[in-house]
C-alpha positions in Angstrom: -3.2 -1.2 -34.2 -3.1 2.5 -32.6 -0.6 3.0 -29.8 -2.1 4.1 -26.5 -1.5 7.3 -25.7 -2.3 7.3 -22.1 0.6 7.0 -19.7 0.9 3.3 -17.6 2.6 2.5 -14.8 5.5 4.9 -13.5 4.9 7.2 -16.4 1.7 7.8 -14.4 2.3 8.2 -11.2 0.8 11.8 -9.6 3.5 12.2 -7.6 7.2 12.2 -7.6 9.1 9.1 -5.2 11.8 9.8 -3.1 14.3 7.5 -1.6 13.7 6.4 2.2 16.5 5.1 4.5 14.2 5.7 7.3 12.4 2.5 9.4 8.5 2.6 8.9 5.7 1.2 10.8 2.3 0.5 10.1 -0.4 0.1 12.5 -4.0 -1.6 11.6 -7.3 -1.0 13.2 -9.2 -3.0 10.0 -10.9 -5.8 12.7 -12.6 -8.3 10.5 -12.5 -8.5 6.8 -15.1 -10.5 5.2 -15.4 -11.2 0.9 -15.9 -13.5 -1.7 -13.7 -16.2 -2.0 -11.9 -17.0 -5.6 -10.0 -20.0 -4.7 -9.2 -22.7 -2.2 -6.0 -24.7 -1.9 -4.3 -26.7 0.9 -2.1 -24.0 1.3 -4.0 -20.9 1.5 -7.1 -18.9 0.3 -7.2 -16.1 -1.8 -10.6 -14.0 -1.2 -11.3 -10.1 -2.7 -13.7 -7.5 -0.2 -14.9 -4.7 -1.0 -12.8 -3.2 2.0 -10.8 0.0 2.9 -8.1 -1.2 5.4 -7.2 1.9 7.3 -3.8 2.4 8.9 -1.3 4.7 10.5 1.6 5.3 9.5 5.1 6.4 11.4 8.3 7.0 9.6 11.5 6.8 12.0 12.6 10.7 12.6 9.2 12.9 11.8 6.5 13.1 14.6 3.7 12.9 12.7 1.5 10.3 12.3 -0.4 9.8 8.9 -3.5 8.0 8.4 -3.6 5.7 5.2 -4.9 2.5 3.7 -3.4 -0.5 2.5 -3.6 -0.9 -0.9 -1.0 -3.3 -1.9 1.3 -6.4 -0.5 3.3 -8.5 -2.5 5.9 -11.2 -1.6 9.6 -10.0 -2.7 11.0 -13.4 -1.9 13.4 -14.6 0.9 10.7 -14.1 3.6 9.8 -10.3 2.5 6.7 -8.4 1.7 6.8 -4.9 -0.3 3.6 -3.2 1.5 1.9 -0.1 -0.2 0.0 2.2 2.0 -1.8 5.3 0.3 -2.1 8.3 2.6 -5.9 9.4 2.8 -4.4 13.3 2.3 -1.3 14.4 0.8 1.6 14.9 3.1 4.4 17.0 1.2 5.9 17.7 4.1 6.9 14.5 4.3 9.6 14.2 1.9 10.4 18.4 2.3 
C-alpha cells in the first residue's frame, strides 16, 4: 500500500492560525434552513441542507466587521460549542 502524499488536516491548512484572547461574536441572518433528514431520535434530529449560513463577525478591539459563513460546530463538552466561521474574503489585517 502507497503512502498518500497529499497533506491532511493541519498540514493543509492555507493559512497560518494565530492565538486569540480577544471575545468574538457572531451574528446570523440564515432565517429558515430547510434539508433532508438522516435521522430521528427522541432527543434530537440530525438533517444536512445544501445551505450557506452567512454571518458577521466582530472580534473585541478591531472595528471591522467581517462577513463569513458557518461552516462548523461541535460540542467540546461541559456545556461548550467550538464554532468555525470562514470569512467570505481574506482579512490579513486581522491578525497584522
Amino acid at each position: 500500500m502507497s503512502e498518500p502524499t497529499g497533506k491532511t488536516g493541519i498540514a493543509a491548512r492555507r493559512d497560518v492560525r494565530v492565538d486569540l484572547d480577544e471575545g468574538v461574536a457572531i451574528d446570523f441572518a440564515a432565517g429558515s434552513i430547510k434539508g433532508s433528514g438522516q435521522n430521528l431520535s427522541a432527543q434530537g434530529v440530525f438533517f444536512t441542507a445544501a445551505a450557506s449560513i452567512p454571518v458577521t463577525v466582530r472580534i473585541d478591539g478591531r472595528d471591522q466587521v467581517v462577513r463569513g459563513e458557518l461552516v462548523r460546530v461541535e460540542t467540546m463538552g461541559d456545556g461548550r460549542v467550538g464554532i468555525a466561521v470562514r470569512f467570505l474574503q481574506p482579512h490579513p489585517e486581522l491578525i497584522a
